[in-house]
C-alpha positions in Angstrom: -88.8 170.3 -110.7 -92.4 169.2 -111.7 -95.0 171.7 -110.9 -96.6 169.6 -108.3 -93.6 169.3 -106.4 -92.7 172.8 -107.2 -96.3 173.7 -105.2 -95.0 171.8 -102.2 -91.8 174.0 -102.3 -93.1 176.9 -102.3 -95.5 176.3 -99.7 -92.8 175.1 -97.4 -94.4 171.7 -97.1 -91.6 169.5 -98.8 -89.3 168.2 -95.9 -87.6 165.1 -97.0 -87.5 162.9 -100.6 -86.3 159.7 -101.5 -85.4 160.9 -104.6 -86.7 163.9 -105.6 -84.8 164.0 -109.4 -86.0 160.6 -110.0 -90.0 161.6 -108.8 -90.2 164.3 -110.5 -89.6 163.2 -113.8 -92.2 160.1 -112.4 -95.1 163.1 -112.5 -93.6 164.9 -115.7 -94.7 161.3 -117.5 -98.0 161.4 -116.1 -101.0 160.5 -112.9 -98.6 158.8 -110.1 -100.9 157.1 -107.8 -99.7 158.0 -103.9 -101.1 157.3 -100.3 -101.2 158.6 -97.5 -102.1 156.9 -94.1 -104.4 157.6 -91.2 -104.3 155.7 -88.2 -107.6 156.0 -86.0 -106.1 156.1 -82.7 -109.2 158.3 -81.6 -112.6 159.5 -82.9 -111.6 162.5 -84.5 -108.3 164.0 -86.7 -106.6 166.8 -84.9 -104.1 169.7 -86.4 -101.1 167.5 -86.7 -102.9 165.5 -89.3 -103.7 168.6 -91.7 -100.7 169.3 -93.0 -100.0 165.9 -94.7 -103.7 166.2 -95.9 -103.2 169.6 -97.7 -100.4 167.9 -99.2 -102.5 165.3 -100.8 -104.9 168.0 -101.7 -102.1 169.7 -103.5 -100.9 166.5 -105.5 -104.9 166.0 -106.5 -105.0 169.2 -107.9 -102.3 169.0 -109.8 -103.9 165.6 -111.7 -102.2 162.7 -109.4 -103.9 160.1 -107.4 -104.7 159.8 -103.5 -105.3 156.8 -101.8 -106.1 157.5 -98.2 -105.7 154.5 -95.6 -107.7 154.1 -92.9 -105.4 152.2 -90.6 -108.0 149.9 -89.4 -105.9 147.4 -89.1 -102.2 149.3 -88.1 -104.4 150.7 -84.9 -104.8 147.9 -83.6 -100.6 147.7 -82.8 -100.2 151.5 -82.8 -97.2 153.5 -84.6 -94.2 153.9 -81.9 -93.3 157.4 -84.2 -92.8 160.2 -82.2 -94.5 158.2 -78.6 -92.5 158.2 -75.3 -94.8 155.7 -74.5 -96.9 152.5 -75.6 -100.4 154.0 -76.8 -103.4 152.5 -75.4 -104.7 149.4 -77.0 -108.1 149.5 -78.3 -110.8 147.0 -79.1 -111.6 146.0 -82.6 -115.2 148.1 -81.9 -113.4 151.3 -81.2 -111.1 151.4 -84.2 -114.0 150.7 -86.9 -116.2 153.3 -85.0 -113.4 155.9 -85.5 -112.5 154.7 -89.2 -116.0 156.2 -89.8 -115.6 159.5 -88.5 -112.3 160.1 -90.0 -113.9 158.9 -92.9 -115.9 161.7 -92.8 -113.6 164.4 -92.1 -111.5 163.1 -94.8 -114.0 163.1 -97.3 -114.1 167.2 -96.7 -110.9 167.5 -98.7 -111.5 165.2 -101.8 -113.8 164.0 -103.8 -113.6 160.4 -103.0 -114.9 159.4 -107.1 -112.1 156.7 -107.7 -110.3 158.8 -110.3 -109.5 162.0 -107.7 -109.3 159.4 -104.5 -110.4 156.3 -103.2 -110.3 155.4 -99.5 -109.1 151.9 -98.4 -109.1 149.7 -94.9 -105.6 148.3 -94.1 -107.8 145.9 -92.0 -108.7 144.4 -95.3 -105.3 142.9 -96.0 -103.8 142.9 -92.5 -106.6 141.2 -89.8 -106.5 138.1 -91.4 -102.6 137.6 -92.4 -100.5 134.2 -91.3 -98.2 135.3 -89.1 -96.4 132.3 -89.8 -96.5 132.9 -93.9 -96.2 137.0 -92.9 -92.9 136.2 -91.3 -91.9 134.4 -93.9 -92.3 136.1 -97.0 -92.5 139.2 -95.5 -90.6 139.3 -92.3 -87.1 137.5 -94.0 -87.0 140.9 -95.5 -86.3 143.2 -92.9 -83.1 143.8 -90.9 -83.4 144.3 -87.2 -80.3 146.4 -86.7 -81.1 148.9 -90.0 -84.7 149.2 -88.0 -82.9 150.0 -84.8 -80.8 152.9 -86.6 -84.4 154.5 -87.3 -84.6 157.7 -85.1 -88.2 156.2 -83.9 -86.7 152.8 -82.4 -83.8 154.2 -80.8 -85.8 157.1 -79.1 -88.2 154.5 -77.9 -85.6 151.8 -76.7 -84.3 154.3 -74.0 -87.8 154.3 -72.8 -89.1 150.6 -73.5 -90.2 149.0 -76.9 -93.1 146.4 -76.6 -92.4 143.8 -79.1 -95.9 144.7 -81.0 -95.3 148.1 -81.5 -91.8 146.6 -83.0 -94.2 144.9 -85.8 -95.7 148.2 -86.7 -93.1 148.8 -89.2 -93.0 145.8 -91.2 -97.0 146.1 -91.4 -96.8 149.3 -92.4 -94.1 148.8 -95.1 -96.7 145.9 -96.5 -99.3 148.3 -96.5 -97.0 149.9 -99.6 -96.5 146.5 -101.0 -100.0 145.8 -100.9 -101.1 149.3 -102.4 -98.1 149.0 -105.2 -99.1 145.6 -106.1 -103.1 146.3 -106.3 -103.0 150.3 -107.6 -99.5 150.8 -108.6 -99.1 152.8 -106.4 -95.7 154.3 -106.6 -95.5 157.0 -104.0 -95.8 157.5 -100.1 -96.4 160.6 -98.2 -96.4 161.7 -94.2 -94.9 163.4 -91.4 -91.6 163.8 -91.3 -91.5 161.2 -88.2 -92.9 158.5 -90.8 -89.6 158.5 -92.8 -88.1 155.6 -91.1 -91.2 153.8 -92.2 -91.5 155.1 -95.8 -88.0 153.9 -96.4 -88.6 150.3 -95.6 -91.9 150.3 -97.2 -89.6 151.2 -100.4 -86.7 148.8 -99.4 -89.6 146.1 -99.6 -91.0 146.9 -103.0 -87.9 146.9 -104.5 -86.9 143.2 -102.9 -90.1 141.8 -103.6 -91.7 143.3 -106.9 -88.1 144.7 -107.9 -90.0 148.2 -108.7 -89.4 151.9 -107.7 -91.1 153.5 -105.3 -90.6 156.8 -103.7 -91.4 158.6 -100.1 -91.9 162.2 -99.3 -92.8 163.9 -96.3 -94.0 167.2 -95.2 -92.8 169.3 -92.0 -93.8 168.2 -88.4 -95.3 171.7 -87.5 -94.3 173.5 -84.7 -94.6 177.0 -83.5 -92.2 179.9 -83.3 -92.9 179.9 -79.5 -91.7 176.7 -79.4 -95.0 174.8 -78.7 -96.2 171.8 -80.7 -98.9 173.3 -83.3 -102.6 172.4 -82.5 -102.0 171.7 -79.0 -104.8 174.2 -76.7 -105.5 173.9 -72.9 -107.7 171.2 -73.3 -105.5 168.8 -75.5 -105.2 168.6 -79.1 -107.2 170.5 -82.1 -109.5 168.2 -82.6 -112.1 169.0 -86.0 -114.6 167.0 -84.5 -117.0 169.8 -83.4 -118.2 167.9 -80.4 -114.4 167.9 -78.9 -113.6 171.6 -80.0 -116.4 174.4 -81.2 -116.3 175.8 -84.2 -115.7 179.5 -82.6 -112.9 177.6 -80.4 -111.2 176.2 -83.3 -111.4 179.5 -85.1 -109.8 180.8 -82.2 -106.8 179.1 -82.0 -105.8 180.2 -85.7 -107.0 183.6 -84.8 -104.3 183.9 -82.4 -101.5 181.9 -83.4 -97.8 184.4 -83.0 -97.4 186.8 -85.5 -94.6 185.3 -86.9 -96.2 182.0 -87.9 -99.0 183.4 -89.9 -97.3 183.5 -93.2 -96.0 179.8 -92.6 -99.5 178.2 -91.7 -101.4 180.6 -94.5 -99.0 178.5 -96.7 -99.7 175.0 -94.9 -103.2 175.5 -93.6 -105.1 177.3 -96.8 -104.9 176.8 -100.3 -104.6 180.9 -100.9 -102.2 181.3 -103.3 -98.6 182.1 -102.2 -98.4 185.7 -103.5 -101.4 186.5 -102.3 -100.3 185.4 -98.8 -97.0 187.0 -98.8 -98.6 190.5 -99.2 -101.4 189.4 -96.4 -98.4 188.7 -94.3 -96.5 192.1 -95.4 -97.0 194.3 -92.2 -95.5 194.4 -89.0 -98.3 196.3 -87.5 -101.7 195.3 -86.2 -102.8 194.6 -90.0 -100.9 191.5 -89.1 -104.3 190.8 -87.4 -105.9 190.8 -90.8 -104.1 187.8 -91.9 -104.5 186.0 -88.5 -108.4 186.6 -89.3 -108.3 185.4 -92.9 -106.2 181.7 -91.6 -109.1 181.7 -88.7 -111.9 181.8 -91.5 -110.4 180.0 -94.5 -109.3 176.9 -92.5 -112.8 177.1 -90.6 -115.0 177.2 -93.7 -113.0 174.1 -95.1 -113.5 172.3 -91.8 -116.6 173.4 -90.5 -118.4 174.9 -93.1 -118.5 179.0 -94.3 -121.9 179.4 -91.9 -119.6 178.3 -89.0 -116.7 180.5 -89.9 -119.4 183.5 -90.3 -120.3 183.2 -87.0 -116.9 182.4 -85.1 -115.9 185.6 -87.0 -118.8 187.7 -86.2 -118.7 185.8 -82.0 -114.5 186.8 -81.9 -115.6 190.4 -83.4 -118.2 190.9 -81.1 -116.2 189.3 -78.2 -113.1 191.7 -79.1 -114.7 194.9 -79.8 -114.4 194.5 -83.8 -117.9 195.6 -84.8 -119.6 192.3 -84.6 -122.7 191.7 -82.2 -123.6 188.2 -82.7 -121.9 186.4 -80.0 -123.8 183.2 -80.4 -120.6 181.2 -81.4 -118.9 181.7 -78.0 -119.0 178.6 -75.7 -122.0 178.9 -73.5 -123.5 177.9 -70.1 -126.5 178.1 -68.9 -127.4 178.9 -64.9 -130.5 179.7 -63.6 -131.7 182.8 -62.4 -131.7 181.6 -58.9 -128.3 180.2 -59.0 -127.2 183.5 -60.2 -129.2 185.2 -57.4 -127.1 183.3 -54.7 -124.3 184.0 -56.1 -121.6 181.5 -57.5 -117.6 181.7 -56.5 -115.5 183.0 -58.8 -113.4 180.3 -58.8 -115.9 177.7 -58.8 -116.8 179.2 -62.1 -114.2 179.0 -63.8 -113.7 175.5 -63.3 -117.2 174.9 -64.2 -117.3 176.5 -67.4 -114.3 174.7 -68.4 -112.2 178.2 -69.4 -109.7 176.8 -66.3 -109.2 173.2 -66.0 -109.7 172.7 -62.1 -110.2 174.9 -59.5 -106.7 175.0 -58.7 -105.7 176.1 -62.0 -108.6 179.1 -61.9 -106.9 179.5 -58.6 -103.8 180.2 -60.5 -105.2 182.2 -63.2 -107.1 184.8 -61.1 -104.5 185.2 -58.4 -101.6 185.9 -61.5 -104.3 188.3 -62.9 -106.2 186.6 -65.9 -109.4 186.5 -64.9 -112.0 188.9 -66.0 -116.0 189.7 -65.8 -116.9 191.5 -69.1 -114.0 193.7 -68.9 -112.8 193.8 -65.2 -110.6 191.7 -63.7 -110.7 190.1 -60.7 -108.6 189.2 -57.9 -110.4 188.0 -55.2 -111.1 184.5 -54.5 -113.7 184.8 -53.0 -115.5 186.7 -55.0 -119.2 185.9 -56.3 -120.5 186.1 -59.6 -124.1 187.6 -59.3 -127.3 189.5 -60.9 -125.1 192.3 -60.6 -122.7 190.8 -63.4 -125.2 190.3 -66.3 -124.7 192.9 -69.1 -126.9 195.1 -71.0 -127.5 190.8 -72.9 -128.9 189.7 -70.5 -125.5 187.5 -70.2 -122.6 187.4 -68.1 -119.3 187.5 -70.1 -116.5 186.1 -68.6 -112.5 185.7 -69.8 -109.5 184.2 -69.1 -106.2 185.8 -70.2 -106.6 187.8 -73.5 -108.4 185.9 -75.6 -110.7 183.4 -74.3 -114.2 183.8 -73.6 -117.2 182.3 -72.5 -121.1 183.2 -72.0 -123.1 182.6 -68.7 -126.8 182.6 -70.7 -129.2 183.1 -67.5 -132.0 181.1 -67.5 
């Protein structure tokens, strides 16, 4: 197997191929030229889109060629893949405002120089098409009871299928005709739930240009608690730090189950694979170790190393691990006289955000989960005072094990 490939293996990051034999001797020839695309449904990427992106990073490296798609123009249907539902439609305003953040996050993992990666706008080829001529040339292709087969239709049709969202694959597949006939580009790569669309992009390039192409995608990542990786009490993972902090991003690596560190040091890093299997070694709380290192490493790349310094020195100082700069921790600020009155316990924790109403802080206190510095309470009625503020000048205050949150009295 080529090398490259041979790095996705190892890693755990090579789900499905088209034909693995026949891409692999592709890359022993020489630079294939392979995209990977990013719809901007919202202003930010989240977790689910990292390991895909690693992937890429990992083909870079080993001398290939990324083009990363901004689906300016695919957002504007939306990809049915892995939805229960219709998503939201939005305006043409929206989708180019959050082409340029993801730009932007993007950017962290490549050097965007035209020989590493370049980064193309669907909406370039696809705002403007003829449907008329699109359905013609492009459409005549395409057989509606091979795209019903797809695991993605058939899911859907149980729960409703819009006829737009039935165009997404076709425009998708001419996103690889397109990219093939401009870069010759020879390779597509994505989530495991874009195989039904890598295929037909492939069916079309070999009907139209008579060429070979090739898919590959990478494991939809879940965790060994069964939970969907990257999804926190507030929603997704977002890497926009104005959605999710630094410190809370760190966070959520920090404390991901035991069992799933080795797997996500493999997806979410680029340590090398030896070095993470002896990280990864113990059974013991130098487990813990490992869980800090994923924190930190996938912080620095995101966020930058002075972020990840701080979460880490915040979660140490928050934990008892030797650390005494807490400044990363989400903060509120109160006034003294606020304080002085004294604010309900469950009011609180609804207004700090660390529960999500005031029937879920409710919940959390009354199951035990609820703590000032390091005592819990239980009453409901309780009131969070002058009497609270620690040695700081701060008032500390958790839910469950591991998330935190400062009171700064002003």
């Amino acid at each position: 197997m080529n090398k490259a490939l041979e790095v996705l293996s190892e890693r755990g990051m090579l789900q499905q191929c088209t034909d693995l034999e026949g891409l692999s001797d592709l890359m022993d020839r020489g630079q294939v030229t392979f995209y990977l695309g990013m719809d901007p449904t919202g202003p930010s990427l989240h977790a689910g889109h990292l390991v895909p992106l690693f992937a890429a990073y990992h083909l870079v490296n080993a001398g290939h060629k990324a083009i990363l798609v901004m689906g300016g123009g695919t957002a504007r249907i939306g990809d049915p893949s892995g939805k229960t539902e219709m998503r939201k439609m939005l305006t043409i305003e929206q989708i180019n405002n959050n082409v340029e953040s993801i730009r932007k996050q993007v950017e962290h993992f490549f050097k965007v120089d035209g020989e590493q990666a370049i980064i193309v706008n669907n909406a370039d080829w696809l705002a403007n098409l003829n449907y008329i001529d699109f359905l013609r040339d492009i459409g005549r292709h395409f057989s509606v009871n091979r795209m019903l087969s797809f695991e993605t239709y058939k899911a859907r049709l149980e729960t409703g299928l819009s006829f737009i969202e039935f165009n997404y694959q076709l425009l998708q597949s001419y996103d690889f005709l397109v990219l093939n006939q401009k870069y010759n580009c020879s390779l597509q790569i994505g989530g495991d739930d874009q195989w039904g669309n890598i295929v037909a992009g492939i069916d079309l390039i070999r009907r139209v240009e008579s060429k070979e192409a090739y898919g590959l995608t990478v494991p939809l990542v879940t965790r060994s608690d069964g939970k969907k990786m990257g999804k926190t009490e507030k929603g997704a993972l977002f890497l926009d730090p104005n959605l999710v902090s630094p410190y809370e991003f760190f966070q959520y690596w920090r404390n991901v189950p035991d069992s799933d560190v080795n797997k996500l040091l493999k997806f979410y890093t680029l340590l090398p694979v030896e070095e993470i299997d002896q990280l990864t070694s113990y059974d013991d709380e130098r487990i813990n170790k490992a869980k800090e290192r994923l924190a930190y490493e996938l912080t620095a790349l995101i966020h930058s190393k002075e972020e990840a310094e701080k979460a880490l020195e915040a979660a140490r100082a928050a934990f008892g691990g030797g650390g005494k700069d807490r400044s990363a921790i989400p903060t509120t600020e109160i006034p003294m006289v606020e304080i002085e009155q004294g604010i309900n316990i469950v009011e609180l924790f609804a207004r700090t955000g660390l529960s999500a109403s005031k029937s879920e802080a409710r919940r959390l206190i009354t199951q035990g989960g609820a703590y000032i510095g390091d005592n819990k309470i239980a009453d409901l009625e309780a009131k969070v005072d002058k009497t609270h503020i620690d040695q700081d000048g701060e008032i500390l205050l958790r839910a469950g094990k591991k998330r935190y949150h400062r009171i700064i009295v002003k």
